[in-house]
BAKOL-219727 format. One record per residue (C-alpha): residue in one letter; z, x, y. Coordinates in steps of 0.1 Angstrom, whole numbers, padded with zeros to 4 digits, always signed. Layout:
REM BAKOL-219727
aZXY
...
***
This chain:
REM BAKOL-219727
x+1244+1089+0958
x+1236+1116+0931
x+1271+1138+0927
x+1267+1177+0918
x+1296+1170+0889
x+1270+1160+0858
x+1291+1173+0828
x+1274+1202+0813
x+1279+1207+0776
x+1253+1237+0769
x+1252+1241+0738
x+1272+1279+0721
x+1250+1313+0722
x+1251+1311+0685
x+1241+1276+0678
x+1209+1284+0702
x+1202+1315+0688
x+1201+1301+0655
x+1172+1275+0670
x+1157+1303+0682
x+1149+1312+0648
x+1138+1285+0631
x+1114+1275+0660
x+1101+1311+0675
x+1077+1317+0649
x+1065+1278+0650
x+1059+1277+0685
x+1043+1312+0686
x+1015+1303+0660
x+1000+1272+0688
x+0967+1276+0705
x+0974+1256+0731
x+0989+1270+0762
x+1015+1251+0783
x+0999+1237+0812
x+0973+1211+0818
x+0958+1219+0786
x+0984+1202+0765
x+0972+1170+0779
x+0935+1176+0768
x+0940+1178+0735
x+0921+1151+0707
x+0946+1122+0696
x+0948+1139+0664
x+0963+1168+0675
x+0995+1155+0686
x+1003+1149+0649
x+0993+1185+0644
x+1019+1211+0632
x+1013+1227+0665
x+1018+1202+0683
x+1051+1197+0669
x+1061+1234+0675
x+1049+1228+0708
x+1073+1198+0710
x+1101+1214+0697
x+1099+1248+0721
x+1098+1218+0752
x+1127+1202+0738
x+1145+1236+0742
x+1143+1241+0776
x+1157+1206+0779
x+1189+1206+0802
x+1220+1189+0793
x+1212+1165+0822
x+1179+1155+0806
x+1157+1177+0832
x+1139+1206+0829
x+1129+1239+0850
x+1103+1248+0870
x+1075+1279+0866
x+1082+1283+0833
x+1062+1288+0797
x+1081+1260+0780
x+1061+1268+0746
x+1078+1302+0748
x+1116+1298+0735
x+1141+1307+0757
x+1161+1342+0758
x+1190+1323+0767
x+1211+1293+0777
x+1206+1302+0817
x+1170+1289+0814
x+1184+1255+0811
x+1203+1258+0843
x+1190+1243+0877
x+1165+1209+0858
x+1139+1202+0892
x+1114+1178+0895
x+1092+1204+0918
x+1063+1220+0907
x+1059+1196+0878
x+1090+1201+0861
x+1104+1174+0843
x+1076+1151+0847
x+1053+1175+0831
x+1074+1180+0795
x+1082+1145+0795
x+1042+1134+0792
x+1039+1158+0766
x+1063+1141+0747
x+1053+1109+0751
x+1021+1116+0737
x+1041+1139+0708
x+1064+1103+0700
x+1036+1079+0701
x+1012+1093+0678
x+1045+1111+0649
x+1069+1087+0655
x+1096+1110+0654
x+1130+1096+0670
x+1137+1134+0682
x+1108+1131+0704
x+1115+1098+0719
x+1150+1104+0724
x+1144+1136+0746
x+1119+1113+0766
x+1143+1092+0770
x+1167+1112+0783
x+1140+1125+0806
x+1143+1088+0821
x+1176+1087+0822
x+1181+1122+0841
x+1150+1106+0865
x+1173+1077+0873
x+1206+1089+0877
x+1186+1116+0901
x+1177+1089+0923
x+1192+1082+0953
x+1205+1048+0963
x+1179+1044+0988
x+1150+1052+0964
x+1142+1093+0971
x+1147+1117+0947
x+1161+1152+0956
x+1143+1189+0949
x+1168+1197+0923
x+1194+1173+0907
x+1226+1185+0898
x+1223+1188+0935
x+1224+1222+0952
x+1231+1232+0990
x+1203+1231+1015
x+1169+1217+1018
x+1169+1214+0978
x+1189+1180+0983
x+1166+1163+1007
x+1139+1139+0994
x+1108+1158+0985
x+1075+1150+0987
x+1066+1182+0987
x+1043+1198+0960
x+1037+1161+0950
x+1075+1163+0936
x+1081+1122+0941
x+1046+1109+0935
x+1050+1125+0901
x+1082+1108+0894
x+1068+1071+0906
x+1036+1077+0889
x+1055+1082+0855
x+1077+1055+0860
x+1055+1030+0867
x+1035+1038+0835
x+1067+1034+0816
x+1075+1002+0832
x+1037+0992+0823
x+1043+0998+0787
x+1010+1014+0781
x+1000+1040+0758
x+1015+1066+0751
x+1049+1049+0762
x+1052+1017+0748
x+1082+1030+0724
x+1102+1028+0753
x+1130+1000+0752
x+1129+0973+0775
x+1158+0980+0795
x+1146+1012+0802
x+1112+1000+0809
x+1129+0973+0836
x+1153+1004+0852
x+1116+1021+0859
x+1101+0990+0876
x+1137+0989+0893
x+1130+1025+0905
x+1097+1024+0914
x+1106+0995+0940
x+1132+1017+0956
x+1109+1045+0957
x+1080+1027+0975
x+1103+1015+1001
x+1119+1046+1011
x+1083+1057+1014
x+1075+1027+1037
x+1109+1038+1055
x+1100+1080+1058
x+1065+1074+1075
x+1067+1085+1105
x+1059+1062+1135
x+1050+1075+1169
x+1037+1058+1203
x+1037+1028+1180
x+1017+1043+1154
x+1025+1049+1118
x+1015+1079+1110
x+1019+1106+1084
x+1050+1122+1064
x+1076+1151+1065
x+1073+1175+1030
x+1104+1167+1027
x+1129+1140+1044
x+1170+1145+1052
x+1183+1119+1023
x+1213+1103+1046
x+1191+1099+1077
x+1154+1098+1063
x+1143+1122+1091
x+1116+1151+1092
x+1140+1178+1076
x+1136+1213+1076
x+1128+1235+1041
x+1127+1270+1042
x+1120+1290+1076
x+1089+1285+1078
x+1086+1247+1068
x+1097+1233+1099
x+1108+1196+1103
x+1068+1180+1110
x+1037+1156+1095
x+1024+1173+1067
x+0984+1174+1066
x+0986+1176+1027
x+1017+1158+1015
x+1008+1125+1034
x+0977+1129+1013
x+0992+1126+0981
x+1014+1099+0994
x+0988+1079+1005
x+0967+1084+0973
x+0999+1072+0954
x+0999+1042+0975
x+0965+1037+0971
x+0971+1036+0933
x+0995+1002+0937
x+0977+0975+0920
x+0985+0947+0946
x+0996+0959+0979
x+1017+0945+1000
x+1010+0940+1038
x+1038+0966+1044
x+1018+0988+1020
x+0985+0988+1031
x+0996+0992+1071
x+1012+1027+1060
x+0978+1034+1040
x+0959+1019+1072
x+0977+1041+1098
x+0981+1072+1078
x+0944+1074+1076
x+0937+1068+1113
x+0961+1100+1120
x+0946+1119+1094
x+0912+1112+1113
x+0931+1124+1144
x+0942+1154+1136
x+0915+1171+1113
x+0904+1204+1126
x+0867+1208+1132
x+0848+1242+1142
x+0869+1269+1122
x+0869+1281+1090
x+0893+1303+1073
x+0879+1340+1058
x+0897+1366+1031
x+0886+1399+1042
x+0896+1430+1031
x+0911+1460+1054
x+0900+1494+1048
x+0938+1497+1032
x+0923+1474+1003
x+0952+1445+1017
x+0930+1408+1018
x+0941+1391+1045
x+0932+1355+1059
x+0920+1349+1091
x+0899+1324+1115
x+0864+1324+1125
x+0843+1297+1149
x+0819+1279+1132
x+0807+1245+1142
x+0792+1238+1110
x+0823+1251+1092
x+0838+1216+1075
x+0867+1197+1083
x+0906+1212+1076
x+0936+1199+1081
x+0971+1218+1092
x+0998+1222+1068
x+1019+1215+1096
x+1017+1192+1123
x+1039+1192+1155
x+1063+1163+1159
x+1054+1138+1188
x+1024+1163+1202
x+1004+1167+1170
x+0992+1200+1173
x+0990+1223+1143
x+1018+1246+1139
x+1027+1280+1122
x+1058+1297+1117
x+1064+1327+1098
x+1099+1338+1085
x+1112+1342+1117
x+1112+1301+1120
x+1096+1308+1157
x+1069+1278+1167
x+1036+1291+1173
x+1000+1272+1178
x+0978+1303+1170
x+0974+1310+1134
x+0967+1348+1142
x+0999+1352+1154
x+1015+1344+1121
x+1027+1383+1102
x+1001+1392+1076
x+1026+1383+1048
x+1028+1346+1052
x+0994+1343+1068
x+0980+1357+1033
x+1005+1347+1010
x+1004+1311+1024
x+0985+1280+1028
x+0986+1270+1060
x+0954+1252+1061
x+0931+1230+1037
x+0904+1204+1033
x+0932+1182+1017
x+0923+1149+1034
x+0882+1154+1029
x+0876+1133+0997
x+0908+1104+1002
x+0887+1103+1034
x+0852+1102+1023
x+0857+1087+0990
x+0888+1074+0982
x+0899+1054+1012
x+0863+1031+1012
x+0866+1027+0977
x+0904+1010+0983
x+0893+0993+1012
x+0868+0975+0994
x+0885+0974+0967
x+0911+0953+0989
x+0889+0931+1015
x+0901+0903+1021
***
């Protein structure tokens, strides 16, 4: 398993502070901000000066482990070496600058560029577990940050990187072989843990935990109010990963099969949710009847009964969303029409995709 002991050799305040300089000014003068909108950008522009100082500024943030952080402006240099500290895959991280990169090293050619992607890789596999999950954070910290996270699509971003890598296809075919076979490796491992986390009860597969206990692959709790259960949107994006496999195995398409049929099961008809505002300005969410409101799903399901659940910070089961404090029941998602379109539109289009 992944050890918290990865050397760390961050690099001297001077010696940063001195790249500070020569790449502030660079990075400052780019139009593109960091985000999705570095990844809609004409072919050309990756060769662009700004693209470089873009490129550089990521390279930065850069870990000594070969990961990166999470929630953060990456084309704005960093004030100091703690930025480094704490390399996630959640929220993007990691996955996220590495794309970028790619696309920076295939069209320049510069070595600097491939070589940080390629560390990228090689933080992504020594992250992985044995068993094929990755953790939250890797070096790995106490609590739910060590358990295998599916949560905010954390893993699916991982495997769907990897498995471009391992494809070779633009922008990654610099990429060596022996990394390129270490992906496919990974990949494997990650599918099966998948197979191994879905959650099967009365005989039925159905959906996934956000996040899984790494030694016992169980429903694992995150933080108080994300309580061990089937998620309603991270089986979602699991299934639309799965989904994505070109050739599925039997194994495969029975997780696909039954995750749908819960997802069917458990969608929520009649209620929408409302923002309205209080006479004290706060907006708070709340639900109405409405049997033409359209389907939602529970960001929580309750192990074994199915019912949807909400806790607040207290980590106290309830079933009623109005009973949830105004701060987590506005500053939360606790519903969402996550499964609508992989039901309406994605799943046929597999299935016929895949008749036999």
């Amino acid at each position: 398993m992944p050890k918290n002991t990865a050397k760390r050799s961050v690099a001297p305040m001077a010696t940063l502070l001195i790249l500070l300089a020569a790449f502030s000014a660079a990075a400052a003068s780019a139009q593109v901000k960091w985000g999705g909108e570095v990844f809609r950008q004409p072919t050309e522009w990756y060769a662009s000066a700004d693209a470089r100082a873009a490129a550089d500024s990521v390279m930065l943030y850069q870990s000594p482990e070969g990961g990166w952080p999470k929630n953060t402006d990456l084309l704005t240099p960093p004030a100091s070496a703690k930025a480094l500290e704490h390399p996630t895959i959640d929220n993007g991280a990691t996955t996220t600058p590495m794309r970028f990169l790619a696309l920076v090293a295939d069209v320049t050619g510069e070595a600097k560029y491939r070589q940080a992607f390629e560390r990228g890789m090689d933080y992504l596999f020594a992250a992985q577990y044995p068993n094929g999950g990755w953790p939250q954070f890797f070096p790995l910290r106490d609590g739910y940050y060590s358990h295998i996270t599916y949560n905010d699509d954390a893993m699916a971003n991982v495997l769907t990187l990897l498995r471009a890598v391992a494809g070779g296809t633009a922008p990654y075919g610099f990429v060596n072989q022996e990394r390129r076979d270490k992906a496919t490796a990974a990949v494997a491992r990650g599918i099966e843990v998948i197979l191994k986390t879905q959650v099967c009860q009365n005989g039925s597969l159905t959906g996934w935990c956000a996040q899984h206990d790494e030694t016992t692959l169980k429903p694992a709790w995150a933080r108080a109010y994300e309580p061990p259960s089937l998620s309603g949107g991270e089986t979602v994006d699991i299934v639309r990963f799965l989904m994505s496999v070109e050739e599925p195995t039997p194994e495969i398409a029975a997780a696909i099969e039954g995750a749908v049929a819960w997802l069917r099961s458990v969608a929520i008809s009649g209620m929408r949710v409302d923002r309205i505002r209080r006479p004290d300005g706060r907006t708070e969410r709340v639900t109405v009847k409405d049997p033409d409101a359209p389907l939602v799903w529970a960001r929580f399901y309750e192990l074994v009964t199915d019912r949807p659940l909400y806790l607040d910070r207290d980590s106290v089961y309830r079933y009623d969303f109005m009973e949830v404090g105004y701060e987590r029941r506005s500053g939360y998602s606790y519903h969402g029409s996550w499964a609508a379109s992989l039901l309406e539109e994605d799943y046929p289009r597999w299935q016929a995709r895949h008749a036999n």
